[in-house]
Backbone bond lengths (Angstrom), bond angles and torsions (degrees), N, CA, C in turn:
res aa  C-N    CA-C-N  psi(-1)  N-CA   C-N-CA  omega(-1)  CA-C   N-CA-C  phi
1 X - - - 1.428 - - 1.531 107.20 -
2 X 1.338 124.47 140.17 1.295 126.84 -168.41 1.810 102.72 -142.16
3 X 1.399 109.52 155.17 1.731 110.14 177.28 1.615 85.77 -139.60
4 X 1.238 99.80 162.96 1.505 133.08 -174.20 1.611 110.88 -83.40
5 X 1.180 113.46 124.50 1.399 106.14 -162.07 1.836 101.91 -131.76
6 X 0.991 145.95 135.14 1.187 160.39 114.93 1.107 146.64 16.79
7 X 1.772 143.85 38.93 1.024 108.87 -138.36 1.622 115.56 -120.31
8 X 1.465 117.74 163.82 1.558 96.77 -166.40 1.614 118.49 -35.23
9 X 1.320 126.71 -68.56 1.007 111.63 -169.84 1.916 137.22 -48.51
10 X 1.478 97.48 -1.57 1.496 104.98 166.48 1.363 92.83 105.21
11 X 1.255 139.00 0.06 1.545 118.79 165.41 1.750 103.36 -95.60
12 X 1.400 92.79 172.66 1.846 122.44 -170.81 1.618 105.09 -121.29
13 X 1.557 110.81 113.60 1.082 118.50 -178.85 1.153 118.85 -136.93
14 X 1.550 125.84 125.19 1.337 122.58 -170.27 1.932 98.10 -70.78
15 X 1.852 88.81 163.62 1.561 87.05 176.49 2.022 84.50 -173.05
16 X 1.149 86.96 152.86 1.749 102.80 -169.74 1.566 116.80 -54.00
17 X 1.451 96.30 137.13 1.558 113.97 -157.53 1.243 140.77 -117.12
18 X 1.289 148.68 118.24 1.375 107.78 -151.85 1.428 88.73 -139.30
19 X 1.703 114.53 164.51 1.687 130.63 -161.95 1.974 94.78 -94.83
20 X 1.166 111.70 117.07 1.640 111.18 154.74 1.672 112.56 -127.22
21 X 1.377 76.99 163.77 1.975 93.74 -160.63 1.770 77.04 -85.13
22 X 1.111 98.35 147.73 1.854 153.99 138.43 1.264 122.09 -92.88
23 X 1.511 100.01 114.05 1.827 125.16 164.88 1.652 88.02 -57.68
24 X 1.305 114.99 145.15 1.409 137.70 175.50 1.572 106.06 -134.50
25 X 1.598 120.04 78.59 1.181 146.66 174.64 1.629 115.93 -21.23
26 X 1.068 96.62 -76.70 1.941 128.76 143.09 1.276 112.10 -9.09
27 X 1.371 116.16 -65.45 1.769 123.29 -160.70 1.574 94.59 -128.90
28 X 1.406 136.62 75.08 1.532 109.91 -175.61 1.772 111.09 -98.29
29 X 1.289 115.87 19.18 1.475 129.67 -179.61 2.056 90.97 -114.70
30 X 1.244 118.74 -10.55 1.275 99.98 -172.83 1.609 113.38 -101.45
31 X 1.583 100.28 -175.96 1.742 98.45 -175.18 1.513 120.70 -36.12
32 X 1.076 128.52 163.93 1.921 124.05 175.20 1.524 87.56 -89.51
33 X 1.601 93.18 148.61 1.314 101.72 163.69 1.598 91.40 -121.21
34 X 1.421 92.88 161.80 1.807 126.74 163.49 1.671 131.20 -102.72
35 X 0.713 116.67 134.59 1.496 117.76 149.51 1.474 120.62 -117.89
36 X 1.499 113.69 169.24 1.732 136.81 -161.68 1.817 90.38 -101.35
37 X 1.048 111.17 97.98 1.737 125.54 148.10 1.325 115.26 -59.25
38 X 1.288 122.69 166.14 1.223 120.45 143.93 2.049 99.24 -104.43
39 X 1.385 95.00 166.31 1.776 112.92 167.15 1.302 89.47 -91.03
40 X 1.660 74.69 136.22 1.931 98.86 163.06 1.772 116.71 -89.89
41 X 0.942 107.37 42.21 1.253 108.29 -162.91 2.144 126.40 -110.98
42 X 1.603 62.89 25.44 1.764 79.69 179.98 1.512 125.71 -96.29
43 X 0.967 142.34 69.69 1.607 128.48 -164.43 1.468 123.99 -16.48
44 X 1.026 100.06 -44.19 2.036 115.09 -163.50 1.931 79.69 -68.22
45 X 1.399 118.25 -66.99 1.593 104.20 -148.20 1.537 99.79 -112.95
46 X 1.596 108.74 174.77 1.344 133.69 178.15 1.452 105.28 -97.80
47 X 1.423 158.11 154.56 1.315 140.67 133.79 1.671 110.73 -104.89
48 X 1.247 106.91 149.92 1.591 99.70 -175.10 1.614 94.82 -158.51
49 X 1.511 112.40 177.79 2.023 89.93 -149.01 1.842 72.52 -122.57
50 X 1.221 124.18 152.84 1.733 142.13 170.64 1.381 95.74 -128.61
51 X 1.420 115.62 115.57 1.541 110.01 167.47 1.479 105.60 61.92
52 X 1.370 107.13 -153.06 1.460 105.30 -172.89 1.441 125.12 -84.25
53 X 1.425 120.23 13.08 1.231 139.37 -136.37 1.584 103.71 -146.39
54 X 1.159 124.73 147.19 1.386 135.29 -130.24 2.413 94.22 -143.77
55 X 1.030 89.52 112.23 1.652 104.33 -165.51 1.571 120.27 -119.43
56 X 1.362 147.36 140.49 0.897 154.10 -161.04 1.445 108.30 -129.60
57 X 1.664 116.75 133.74 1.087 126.18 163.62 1.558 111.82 -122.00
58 X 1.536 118.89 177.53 1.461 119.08 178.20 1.562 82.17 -84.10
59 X 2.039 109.14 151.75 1.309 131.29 120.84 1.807 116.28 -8.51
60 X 1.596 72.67 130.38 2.081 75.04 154.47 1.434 76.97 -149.33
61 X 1.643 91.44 168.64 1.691 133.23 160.56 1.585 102.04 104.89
62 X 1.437 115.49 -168.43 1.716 116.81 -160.69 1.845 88.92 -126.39
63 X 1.222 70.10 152.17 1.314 100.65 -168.95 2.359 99.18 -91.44
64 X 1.502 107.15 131.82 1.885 95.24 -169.91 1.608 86.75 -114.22
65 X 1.318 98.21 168.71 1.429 107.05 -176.34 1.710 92.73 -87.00
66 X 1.620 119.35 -174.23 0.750 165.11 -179.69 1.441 112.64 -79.74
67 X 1.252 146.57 95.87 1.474 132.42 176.36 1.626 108.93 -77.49
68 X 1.407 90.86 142.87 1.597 103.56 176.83 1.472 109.60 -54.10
69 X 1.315 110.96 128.68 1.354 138.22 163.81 1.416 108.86 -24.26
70 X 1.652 145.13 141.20 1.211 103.89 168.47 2.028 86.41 -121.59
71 X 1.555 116.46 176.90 1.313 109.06 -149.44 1.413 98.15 -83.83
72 X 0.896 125.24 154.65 1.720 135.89 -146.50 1.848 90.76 -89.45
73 X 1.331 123.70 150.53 1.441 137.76 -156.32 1.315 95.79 -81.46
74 X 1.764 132.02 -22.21 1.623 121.88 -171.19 1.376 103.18 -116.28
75 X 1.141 128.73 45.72 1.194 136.90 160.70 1.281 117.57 -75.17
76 X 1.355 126.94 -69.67 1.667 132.80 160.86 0.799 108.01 -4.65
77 X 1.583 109.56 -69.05 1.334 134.24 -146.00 1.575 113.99 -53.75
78 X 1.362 123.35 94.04 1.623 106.47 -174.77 1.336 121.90 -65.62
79 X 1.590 115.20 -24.92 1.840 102.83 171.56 1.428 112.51 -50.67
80 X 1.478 118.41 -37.88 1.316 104.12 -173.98 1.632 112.77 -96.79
81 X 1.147 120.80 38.03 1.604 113.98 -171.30 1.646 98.23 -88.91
82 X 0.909 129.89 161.95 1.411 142.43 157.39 1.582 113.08 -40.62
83 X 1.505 97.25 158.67 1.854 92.53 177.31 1.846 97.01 -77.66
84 X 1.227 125.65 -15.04 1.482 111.24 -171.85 1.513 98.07 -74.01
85 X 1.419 121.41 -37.92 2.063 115.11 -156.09 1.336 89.04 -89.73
86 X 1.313 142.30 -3.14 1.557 133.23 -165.42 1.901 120.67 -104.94
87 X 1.378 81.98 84.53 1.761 84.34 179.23 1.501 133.24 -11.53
88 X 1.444 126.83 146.85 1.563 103.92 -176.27 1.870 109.44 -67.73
89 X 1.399 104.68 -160.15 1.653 96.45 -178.97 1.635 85.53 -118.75
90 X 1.352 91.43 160.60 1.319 109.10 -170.79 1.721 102.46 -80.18
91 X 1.660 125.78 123.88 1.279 149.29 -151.33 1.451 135.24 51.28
92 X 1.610 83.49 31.93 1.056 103.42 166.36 1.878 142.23 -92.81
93 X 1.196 143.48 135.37 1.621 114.77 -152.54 1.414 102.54 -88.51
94 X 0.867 151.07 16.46 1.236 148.66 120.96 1.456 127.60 21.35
């Protein structure tokens, strides 16, 4: 599903879309209604709605890395090691 989007330079470009419910003030015991979003899920742009109509700007702010993983607390732990890190048992044919 796709909606029509806006973009600074004056062209209209579809881009992926998705259905959310709307409170209907008016009727709030009646059917849900929806409307067509766009996903924000583009790096390069923002979408944000003006009037009835649905518009795109560039991103701002910085992008942070990722912090290193640190090694998970049940590792030591040999009950929980994998069958590969876990020695055979002793009389066992293994």
């Amino acid at each position: 599903m796709t909606i029509a989007v806006q973009f600074p330079d004056g062209s209209v470009r579809t881009v992926p879309g998705q259905l959310r419910a709307v409170e209907d003030a008016a009727h709030p015991d009646g059917p849900p209604l929806f409307e067509q979003v766009p996903l924000n899920c583009s790096s390069r742009w923002h979408y944000y709605r003006k009037g009835k109509g649905w518009f795109a700007r560039p991103r701002t702010g910085h992008l942070s890395a990722f912090r290193v993983p640190q090694e998970e607390w049940w590792r030591p732990v040999a009950a929980m090691a994998d069958d590969d890190d876990v020695p055979p048992k002793i009389g066992s044919a293994a």
